[in-house]
N, CA, C and O atoms as a Maestro MAE file, in Angstrom:
{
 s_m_m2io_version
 :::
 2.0.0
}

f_m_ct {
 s_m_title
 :::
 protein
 m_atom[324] {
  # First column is atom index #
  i_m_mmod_type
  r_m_x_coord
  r_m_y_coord
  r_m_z_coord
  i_m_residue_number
  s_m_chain_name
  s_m_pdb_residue_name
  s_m_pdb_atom_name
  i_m_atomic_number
  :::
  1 25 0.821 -1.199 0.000 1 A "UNK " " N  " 7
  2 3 0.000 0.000 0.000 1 A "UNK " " CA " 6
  3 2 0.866 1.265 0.000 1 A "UNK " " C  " 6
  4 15 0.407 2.408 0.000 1 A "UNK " " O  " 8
  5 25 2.396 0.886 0.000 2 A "UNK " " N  " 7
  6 3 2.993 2.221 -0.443 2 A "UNK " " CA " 6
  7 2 3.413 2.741 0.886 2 A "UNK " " C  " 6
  8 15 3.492 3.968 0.839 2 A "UNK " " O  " 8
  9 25 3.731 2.221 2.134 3 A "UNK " " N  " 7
  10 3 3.813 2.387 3.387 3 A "UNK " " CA " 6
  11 2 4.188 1.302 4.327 3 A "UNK " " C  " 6
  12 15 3.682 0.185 4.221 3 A "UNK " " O  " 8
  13 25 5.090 1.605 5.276 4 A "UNK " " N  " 7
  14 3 5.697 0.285 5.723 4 A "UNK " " CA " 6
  15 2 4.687 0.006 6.961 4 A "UNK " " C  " 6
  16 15 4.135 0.910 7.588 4 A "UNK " " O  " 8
  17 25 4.544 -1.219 7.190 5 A "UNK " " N  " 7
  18 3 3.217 -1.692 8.069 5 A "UNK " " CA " 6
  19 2 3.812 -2.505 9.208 5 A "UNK " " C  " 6
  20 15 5.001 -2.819 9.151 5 A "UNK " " O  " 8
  21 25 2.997 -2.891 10.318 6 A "UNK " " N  " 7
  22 3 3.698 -3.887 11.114 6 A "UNK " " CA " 6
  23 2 2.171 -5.256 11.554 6 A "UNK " " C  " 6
  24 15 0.953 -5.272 11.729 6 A "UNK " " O  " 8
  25 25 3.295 -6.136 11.537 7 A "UNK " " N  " 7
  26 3 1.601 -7.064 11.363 7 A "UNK " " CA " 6
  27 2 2.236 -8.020 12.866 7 A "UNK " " C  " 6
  28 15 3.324 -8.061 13.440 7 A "UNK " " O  " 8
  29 25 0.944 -8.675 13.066 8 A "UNK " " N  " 7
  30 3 1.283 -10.001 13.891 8 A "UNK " " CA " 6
  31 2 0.281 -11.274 13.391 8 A "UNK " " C  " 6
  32 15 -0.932 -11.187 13.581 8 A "UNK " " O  " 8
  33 25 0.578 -11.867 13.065 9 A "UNK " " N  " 7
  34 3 -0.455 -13.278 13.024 9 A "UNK " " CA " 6
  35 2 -0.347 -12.997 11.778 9 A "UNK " " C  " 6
  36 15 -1.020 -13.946 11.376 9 A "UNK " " O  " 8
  37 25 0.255 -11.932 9.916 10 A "UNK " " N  " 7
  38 3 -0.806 -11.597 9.684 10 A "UNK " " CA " 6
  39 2 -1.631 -10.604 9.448 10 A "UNK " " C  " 6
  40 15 -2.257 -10.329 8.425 10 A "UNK " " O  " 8
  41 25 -1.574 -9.953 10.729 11 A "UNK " " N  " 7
  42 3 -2.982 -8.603 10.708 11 A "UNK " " CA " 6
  43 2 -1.976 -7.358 11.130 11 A "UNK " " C  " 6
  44 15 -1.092 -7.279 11.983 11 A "UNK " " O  " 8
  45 25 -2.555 -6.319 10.054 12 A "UNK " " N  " 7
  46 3 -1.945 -4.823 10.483 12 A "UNK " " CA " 6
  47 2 -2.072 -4.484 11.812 12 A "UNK " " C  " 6
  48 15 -3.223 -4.423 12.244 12 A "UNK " " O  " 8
  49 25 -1.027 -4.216 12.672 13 A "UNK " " N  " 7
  50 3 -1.319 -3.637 13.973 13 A "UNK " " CA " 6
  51 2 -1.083 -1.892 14.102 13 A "UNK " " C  " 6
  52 15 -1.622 -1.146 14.920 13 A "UNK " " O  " 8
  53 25 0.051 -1.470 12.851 14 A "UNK " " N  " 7
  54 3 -0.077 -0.138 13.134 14 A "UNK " " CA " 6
  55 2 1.106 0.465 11.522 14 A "UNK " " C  " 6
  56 15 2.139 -0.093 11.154 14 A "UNK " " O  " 8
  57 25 0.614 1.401 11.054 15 A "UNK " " N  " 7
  58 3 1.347 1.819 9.746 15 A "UNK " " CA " 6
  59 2 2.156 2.826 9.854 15 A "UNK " " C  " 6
  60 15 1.521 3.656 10.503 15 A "UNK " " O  " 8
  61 25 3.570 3.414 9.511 16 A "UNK " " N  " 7
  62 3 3.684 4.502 9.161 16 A "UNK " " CA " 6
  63 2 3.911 5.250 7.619 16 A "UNK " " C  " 6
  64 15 4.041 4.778 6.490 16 A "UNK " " O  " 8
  65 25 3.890 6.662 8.156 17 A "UNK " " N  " 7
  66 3 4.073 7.612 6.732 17 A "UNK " " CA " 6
  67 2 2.316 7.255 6.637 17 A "UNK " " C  " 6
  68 15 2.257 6.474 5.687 17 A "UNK " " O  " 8
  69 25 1.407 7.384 6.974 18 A "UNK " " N  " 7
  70 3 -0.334 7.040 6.704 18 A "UNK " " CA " 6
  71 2 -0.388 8.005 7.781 18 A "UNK " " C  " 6
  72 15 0.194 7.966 8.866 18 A "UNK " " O  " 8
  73 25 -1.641 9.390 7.042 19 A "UNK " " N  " 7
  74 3 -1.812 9.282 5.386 19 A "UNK " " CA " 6
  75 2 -0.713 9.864 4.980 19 A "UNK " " C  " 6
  76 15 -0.636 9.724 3.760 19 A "UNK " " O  " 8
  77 25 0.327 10.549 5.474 20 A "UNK " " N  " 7
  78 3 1.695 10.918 4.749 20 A "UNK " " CA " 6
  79 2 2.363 10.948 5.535 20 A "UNK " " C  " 6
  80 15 1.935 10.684 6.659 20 A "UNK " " O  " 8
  81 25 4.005 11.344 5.310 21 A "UNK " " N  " 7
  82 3 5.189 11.416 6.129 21 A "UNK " " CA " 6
  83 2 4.765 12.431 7.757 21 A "UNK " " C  " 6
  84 15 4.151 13.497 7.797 21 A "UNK " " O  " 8
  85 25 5.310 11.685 8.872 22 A "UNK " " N  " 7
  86 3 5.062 12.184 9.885 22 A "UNK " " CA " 6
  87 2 3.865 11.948 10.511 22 A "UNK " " C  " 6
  88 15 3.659 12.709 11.457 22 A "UNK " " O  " 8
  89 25 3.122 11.245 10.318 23 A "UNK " " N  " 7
  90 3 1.864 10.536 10.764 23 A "UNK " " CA " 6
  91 2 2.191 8.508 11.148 23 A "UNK " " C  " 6
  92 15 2.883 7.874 10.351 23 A "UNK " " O  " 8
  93 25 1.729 7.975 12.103 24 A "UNK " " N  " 7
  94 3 1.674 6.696 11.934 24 A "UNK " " CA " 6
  95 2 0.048 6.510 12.175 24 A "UNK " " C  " 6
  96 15 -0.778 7.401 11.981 24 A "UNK " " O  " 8
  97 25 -0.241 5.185 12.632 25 A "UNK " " N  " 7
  98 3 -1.438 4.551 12.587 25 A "UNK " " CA " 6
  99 2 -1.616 3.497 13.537 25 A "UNK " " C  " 6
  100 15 -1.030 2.479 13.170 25 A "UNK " " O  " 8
  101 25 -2.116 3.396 14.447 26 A "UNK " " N  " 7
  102 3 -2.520 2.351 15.564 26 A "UNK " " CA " 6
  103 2 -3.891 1.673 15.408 26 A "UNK " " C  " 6
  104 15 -4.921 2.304 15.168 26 A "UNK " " O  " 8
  105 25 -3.818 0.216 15.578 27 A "UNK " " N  " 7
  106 3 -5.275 -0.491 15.558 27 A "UNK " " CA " 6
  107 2 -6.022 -0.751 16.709 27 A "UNK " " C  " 6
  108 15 -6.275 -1.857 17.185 27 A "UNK " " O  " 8
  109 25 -6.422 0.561 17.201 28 A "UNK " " N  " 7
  110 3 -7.489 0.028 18.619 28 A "UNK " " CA " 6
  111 2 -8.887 -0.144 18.464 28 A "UNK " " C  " 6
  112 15 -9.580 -0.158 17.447 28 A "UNK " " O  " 8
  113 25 -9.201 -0.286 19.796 29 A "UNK " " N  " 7
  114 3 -10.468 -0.813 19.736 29 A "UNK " " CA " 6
  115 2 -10.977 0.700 20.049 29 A "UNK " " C  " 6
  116 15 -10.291 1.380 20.812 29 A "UNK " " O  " 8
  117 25 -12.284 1.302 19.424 30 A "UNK " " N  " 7
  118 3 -13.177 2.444 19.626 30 A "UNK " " CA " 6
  119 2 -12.892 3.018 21.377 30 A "UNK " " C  " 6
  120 15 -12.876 4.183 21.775 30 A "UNK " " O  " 8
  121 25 -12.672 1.621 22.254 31 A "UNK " " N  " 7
  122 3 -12.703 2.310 23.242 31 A "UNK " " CA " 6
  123 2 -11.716 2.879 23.483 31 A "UNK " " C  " 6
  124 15 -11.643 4.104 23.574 31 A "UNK " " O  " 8
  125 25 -10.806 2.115 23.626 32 A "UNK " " N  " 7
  126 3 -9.019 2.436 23.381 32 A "UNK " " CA " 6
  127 2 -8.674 3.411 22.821 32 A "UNK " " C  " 6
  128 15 -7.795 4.147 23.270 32 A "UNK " " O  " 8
  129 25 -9.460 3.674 21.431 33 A "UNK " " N  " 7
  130 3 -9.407 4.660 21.006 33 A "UNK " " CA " 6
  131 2 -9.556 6.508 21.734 33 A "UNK " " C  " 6
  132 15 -8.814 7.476 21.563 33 A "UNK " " O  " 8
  133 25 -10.953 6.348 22.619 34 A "UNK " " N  " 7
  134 3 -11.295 7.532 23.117 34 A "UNK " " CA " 6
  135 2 -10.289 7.979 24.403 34 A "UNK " " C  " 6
  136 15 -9.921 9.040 24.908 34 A "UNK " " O  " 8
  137 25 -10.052 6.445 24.644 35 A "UNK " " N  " 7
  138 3 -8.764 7.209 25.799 35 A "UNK " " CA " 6
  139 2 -7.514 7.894 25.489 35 A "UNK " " C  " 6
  140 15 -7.232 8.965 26.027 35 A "UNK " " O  " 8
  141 25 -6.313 6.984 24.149 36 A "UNK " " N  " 7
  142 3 -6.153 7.681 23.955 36 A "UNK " " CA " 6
  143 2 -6.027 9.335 23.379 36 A "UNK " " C  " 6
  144 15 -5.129 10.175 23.435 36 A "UNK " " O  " 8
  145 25 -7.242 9.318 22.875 37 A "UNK " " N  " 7
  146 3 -7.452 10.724 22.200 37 A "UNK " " CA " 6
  147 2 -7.916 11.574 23.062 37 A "UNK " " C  " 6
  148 15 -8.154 12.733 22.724 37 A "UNK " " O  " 8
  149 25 -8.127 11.105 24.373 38 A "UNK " " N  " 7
  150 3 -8.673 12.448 25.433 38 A "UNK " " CA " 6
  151 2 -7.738 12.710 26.189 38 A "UNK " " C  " 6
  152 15 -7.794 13.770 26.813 38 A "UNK " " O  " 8
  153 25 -6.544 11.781 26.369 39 A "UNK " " N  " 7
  154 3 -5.269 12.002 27.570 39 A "UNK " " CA " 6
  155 2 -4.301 12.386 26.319 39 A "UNK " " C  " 6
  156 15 -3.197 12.648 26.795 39 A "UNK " " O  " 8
  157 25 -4.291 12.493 25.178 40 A "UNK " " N  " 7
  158 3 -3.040 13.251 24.365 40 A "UNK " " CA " 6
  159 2 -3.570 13.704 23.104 40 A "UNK " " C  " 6
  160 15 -2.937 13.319 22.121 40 A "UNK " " O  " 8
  161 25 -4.577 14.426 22.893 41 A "UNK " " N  " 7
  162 3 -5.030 14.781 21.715 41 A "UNK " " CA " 6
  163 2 -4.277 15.172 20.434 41 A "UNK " " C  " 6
  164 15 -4.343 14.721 19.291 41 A "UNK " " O  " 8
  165 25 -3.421 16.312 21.072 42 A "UNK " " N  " 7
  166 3 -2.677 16.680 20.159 42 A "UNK " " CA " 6
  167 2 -1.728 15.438 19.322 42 A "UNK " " C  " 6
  168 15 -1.134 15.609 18.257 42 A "UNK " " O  " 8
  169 25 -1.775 14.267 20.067 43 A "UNK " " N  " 7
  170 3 -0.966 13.094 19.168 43 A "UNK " " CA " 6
  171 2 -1.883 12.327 18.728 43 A "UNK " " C  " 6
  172 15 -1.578 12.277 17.536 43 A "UNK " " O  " 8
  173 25 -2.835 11.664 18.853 44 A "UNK " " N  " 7
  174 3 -3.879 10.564 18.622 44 A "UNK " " CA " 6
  175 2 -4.875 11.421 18.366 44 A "UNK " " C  " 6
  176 15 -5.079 12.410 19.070 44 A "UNK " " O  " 8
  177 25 -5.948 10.947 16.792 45 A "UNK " " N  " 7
  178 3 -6.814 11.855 16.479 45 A "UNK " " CA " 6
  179 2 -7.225 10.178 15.734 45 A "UNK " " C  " 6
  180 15 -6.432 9.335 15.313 45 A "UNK " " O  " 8
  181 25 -8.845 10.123 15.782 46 A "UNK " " N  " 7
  182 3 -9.640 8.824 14.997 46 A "UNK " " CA " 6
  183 2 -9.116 9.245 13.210 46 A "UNK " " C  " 6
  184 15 -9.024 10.394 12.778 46 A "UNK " " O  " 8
  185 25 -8.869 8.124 12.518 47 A "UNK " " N  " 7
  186 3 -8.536 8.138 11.455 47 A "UNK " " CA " 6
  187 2 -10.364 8.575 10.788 47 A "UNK " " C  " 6
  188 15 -11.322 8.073 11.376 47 A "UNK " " O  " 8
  189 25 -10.584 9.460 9.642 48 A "UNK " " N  " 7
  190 3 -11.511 9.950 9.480 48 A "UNK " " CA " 6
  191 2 -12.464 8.606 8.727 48 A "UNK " " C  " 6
  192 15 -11.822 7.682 8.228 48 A "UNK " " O  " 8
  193 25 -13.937 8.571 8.686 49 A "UNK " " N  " 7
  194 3 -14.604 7.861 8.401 49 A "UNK " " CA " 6
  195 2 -15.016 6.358 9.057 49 A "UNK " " C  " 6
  196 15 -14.985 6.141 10.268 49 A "UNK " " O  " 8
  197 25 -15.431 5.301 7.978 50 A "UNK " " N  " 7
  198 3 -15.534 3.849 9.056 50 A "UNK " " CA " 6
  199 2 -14.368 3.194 9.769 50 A "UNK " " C  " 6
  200 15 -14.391 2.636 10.866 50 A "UNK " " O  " 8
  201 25 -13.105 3.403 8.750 51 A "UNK " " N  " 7
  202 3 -12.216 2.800 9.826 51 A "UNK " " CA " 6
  203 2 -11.554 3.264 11.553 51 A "UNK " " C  " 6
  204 15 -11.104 2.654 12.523 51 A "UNK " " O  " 8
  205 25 -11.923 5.132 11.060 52 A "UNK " " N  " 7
  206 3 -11.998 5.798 12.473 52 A "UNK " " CA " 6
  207 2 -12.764 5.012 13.571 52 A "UNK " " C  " 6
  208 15 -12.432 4.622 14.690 52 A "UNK " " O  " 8
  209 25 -13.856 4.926 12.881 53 A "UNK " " N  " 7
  210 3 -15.177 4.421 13.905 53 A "UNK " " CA " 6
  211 2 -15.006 2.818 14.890 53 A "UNK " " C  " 6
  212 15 -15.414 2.344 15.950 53 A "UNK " " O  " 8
  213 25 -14.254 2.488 13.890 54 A "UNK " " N  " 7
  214 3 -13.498 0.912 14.329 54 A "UNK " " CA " 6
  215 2 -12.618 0.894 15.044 54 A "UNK " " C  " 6
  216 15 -12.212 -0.214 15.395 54 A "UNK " " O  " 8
  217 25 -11.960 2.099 15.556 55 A "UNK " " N  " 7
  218 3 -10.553 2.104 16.416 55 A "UNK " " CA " 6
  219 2 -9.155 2.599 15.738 55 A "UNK " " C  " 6
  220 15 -8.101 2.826 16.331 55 A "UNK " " O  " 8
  221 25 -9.423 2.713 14.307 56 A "UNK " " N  " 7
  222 3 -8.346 3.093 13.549 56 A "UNK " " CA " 6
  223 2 -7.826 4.466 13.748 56 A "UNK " " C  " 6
  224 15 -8.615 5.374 13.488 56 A "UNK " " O  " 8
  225 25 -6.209 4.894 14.313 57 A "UNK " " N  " 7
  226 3 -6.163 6.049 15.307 57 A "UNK " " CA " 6
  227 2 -4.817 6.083 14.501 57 A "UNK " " C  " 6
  228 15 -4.078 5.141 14.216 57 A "UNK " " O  " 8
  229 25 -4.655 7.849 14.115 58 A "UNK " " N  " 7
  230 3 -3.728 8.358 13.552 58 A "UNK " " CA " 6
  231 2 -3.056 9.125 14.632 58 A "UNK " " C  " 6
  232 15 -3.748 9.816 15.380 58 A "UNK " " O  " 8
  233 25 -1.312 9.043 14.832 59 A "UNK " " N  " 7
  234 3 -0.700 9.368 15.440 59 A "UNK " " CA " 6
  235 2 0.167 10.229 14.710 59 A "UNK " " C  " 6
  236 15 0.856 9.968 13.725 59 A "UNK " " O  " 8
  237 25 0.003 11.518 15.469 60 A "UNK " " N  " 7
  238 3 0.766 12.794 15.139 60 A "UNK " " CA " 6
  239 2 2.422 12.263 15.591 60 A "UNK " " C  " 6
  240 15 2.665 12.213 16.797 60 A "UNK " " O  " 8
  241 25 3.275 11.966 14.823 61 A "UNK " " N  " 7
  242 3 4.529 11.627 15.456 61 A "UNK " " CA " 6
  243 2 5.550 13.052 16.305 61 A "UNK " " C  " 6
  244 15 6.528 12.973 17.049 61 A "UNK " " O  " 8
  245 25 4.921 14.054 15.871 62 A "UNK " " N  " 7
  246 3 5.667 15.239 16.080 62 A "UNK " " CA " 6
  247 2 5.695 15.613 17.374 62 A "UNK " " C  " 6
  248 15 6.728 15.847 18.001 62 A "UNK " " O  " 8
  249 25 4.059 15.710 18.005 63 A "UNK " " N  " 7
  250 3 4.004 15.598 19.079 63 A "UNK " " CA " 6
  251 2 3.993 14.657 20.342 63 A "UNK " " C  " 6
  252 15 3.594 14.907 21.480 63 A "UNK " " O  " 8
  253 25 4.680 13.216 19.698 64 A "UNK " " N  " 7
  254 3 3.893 12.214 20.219 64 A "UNK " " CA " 6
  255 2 5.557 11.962 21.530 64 A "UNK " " C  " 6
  256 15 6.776 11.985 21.362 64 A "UNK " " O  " 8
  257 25 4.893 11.807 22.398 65 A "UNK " " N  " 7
  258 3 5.470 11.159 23.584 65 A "UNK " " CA " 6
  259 2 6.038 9.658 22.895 65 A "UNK " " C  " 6
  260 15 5.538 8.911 22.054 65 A "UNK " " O  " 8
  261 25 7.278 9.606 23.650 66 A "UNK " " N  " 7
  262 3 7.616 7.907 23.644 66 A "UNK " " CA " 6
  263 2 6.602 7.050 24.095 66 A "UNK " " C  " 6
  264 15 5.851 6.269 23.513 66 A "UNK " " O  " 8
  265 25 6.773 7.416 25.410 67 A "UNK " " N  " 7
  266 3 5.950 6.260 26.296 67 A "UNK " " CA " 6
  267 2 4.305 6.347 25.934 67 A "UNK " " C  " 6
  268 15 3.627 5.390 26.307 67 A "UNK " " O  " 8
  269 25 3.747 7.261 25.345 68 A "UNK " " N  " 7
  270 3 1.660 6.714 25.009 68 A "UNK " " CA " 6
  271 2 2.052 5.837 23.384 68 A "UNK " " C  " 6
  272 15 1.425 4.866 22.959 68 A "UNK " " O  " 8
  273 25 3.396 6.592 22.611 69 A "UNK " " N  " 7
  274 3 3.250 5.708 21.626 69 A "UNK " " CA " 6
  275 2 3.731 4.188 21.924 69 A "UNK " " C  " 6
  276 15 3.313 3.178 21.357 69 A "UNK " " O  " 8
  277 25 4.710 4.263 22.947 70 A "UNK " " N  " 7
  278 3 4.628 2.798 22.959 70 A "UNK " " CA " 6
  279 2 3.932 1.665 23.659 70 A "UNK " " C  " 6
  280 15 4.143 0.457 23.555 70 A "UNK " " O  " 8
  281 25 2.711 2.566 24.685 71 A "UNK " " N  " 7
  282 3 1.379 1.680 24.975 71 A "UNK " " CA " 6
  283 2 0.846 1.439 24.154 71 A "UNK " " C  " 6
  284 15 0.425 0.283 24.118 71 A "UNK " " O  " 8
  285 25 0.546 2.309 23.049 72 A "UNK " " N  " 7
  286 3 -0.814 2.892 22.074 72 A "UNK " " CA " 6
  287 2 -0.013 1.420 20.765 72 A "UNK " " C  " 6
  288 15 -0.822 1.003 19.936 72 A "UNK " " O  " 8
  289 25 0.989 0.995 20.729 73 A "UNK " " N  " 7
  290 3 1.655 0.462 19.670 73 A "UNK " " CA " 6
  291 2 1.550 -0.697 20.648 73 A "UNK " " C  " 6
  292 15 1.180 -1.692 20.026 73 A "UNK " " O  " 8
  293 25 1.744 -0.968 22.020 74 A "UNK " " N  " 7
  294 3 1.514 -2.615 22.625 74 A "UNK " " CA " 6
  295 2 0.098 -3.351 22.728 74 A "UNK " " C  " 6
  296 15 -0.218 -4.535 22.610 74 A "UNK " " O  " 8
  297 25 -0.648 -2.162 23.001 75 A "UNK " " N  " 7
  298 3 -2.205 -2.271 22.609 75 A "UNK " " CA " 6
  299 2 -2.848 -2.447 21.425 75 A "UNK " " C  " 6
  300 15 -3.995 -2.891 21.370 75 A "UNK " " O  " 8
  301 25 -2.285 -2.172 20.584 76 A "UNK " " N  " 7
  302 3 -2.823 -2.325 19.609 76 A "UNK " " CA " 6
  303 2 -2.277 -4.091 18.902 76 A "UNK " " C  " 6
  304 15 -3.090 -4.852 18.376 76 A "UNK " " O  " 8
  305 25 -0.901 -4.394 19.052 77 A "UNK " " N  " 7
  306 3 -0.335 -5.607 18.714 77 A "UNK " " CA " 6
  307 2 -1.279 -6.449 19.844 77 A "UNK " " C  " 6
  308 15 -1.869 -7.363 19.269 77 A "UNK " " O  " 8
  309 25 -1.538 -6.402 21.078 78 A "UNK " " N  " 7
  310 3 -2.118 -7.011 21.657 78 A "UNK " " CA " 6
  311 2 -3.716 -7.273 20.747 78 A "UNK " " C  " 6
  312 15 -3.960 -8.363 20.229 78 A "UNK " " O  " 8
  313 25 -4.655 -6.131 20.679 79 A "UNK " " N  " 7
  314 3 -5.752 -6.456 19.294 79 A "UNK " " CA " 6
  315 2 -5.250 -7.289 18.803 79 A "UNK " " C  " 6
  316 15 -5.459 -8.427 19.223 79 A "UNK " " O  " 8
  317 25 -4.436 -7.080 17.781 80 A "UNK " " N  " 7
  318 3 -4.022 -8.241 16.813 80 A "UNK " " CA " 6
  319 2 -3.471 -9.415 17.243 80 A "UNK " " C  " 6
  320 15 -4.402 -10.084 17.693 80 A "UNK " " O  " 8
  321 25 -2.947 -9.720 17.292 81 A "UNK " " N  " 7
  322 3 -1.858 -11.303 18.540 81 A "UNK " " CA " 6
  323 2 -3.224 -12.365 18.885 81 A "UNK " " C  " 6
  324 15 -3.061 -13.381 19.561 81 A "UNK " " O  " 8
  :::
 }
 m_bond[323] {
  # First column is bond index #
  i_m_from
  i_m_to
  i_m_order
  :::
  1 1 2 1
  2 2 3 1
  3 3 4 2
  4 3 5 1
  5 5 6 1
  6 6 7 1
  7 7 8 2
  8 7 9 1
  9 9 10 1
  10 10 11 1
  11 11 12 2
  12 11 13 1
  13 13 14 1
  14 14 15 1
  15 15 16 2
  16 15 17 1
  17 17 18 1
  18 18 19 1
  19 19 20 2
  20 19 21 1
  21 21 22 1
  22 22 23 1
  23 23 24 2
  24 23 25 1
  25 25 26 1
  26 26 27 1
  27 27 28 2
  28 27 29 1
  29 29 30 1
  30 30 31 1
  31 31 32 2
  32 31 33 1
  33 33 34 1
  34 34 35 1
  35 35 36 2
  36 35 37 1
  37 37 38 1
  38 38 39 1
  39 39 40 2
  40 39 41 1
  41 41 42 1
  42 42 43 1
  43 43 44 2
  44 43 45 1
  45 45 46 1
  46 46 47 1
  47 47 48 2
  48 47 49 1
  49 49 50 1
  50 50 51 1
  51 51 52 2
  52 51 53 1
  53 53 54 1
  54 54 55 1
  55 55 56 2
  56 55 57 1
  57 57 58 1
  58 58 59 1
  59 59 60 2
  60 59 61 1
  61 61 62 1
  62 62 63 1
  63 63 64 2
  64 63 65 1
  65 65 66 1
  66 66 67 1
  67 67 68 2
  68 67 69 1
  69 69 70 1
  70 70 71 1
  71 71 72 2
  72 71 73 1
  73 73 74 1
  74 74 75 1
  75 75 76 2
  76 75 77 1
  77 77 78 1
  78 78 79 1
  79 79 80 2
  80 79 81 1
  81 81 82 1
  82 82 83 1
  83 83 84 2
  84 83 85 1
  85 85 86 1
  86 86 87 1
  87 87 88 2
  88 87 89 1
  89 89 90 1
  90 90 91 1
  91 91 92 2
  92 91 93 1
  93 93 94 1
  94 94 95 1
  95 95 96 2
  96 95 97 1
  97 97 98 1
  98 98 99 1
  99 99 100 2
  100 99 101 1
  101 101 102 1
  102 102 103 1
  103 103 104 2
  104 103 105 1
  105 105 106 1
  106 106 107 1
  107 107 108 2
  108 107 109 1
  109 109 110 1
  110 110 111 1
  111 111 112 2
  112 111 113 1
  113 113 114 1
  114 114 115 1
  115 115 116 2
  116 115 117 1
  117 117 118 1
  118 118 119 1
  119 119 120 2
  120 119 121 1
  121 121 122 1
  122 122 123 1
  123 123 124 2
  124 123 125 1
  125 125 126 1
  126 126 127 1
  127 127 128 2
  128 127 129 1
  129 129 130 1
  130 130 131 1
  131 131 132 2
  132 131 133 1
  133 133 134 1
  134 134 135 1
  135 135 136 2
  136 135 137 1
  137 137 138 1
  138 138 139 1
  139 139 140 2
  140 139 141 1
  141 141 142 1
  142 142 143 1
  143 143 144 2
  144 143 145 1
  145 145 146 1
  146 146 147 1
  147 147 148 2
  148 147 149 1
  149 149 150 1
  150 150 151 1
  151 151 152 2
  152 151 153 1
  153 153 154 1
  154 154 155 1
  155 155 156 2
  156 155 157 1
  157 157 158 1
  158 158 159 1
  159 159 160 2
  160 159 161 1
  161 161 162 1
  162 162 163 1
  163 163 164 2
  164 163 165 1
  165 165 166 1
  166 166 167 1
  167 167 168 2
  168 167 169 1
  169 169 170 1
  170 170 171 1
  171 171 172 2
  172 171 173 1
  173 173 174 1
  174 174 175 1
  175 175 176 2
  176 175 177 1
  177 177 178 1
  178 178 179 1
  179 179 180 2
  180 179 181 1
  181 181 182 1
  182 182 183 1
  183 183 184 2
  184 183 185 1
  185 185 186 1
  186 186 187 1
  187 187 188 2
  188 187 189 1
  189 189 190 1
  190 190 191 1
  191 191 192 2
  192 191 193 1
  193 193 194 1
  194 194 195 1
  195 195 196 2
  196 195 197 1
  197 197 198 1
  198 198 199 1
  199 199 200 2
  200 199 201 1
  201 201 202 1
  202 202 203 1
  203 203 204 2
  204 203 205 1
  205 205 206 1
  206 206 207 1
  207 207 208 2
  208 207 209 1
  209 209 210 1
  210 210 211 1
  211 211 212 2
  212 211 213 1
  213 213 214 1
  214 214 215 1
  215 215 216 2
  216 215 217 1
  217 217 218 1
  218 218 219 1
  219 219 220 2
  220 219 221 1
  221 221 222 1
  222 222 223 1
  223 223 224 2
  224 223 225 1
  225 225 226 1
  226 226 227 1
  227 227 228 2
  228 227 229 1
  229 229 230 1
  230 230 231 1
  231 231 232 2
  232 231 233 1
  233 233 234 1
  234 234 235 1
  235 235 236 2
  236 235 237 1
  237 237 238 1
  238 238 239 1
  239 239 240 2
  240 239 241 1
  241 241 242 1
  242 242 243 1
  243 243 244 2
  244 243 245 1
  245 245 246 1
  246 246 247 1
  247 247 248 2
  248 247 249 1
  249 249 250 1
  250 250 251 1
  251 251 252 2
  252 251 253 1
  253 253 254 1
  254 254 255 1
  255 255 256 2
  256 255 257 1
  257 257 258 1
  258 258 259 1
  259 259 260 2
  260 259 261 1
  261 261 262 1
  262 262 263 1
  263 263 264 2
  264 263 265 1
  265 265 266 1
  266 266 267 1
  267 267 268 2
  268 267 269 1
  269 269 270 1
  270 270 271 1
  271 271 272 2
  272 271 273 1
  273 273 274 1
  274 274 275 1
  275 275 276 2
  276 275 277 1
  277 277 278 1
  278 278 279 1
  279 279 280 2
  280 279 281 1
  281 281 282 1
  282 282 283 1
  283 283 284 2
  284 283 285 1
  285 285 286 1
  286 286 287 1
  287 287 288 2
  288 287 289 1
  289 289 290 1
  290 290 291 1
  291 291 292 2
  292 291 293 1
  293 293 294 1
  294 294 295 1
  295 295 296 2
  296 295 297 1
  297 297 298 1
  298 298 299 1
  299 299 300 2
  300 299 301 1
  301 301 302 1
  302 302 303 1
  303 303 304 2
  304 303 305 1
  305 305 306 1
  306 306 307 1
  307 307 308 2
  308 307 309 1
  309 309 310 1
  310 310 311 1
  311 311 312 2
  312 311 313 1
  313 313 314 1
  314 314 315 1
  315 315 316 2
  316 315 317 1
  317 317 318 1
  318 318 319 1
  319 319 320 2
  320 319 321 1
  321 321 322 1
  322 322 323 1
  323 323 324 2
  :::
 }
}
């Protein structure tokens, strides 16, 4: 898809450069989702449309903390696994 991905089993757990350079992509669950987007907004924002709605969560890398990206990236491999 033009973007390097990380899978387990298999299944996308989280993309970067999506939708362009300086953005990645985490696979949570809707709920997972709202937490992180209310404790770090400025980094985690719902990817727009149905896959938003599913947990699909775009990570601002610019602003993004080590440590929520690397819950937000164990949580999400956990989904998948």
């Amino acid at each position: 898809m033009g973007h390097p991905d990380f899978r387990v089993g298999g299944k996308i757990f989280a993309t970067l450069s999506y939708p362009r350079t300086g953005f990645g992509m985490v696979a949570l669950t809707p709920e997972q989702q709202e937490l992180f987007v209310r404790t770090e907004p400025k980094t985690f924002t719902p990817v727009p449309g149905g896959w938003g709605r599913k947990g699909s969560t775009h990570v601002l890398l610019r602003t993004a903390k080590q440590t929520a990206v690397r819950e937000a990236l164990k949580t999400a491999w956990r989904n998948r696994a």
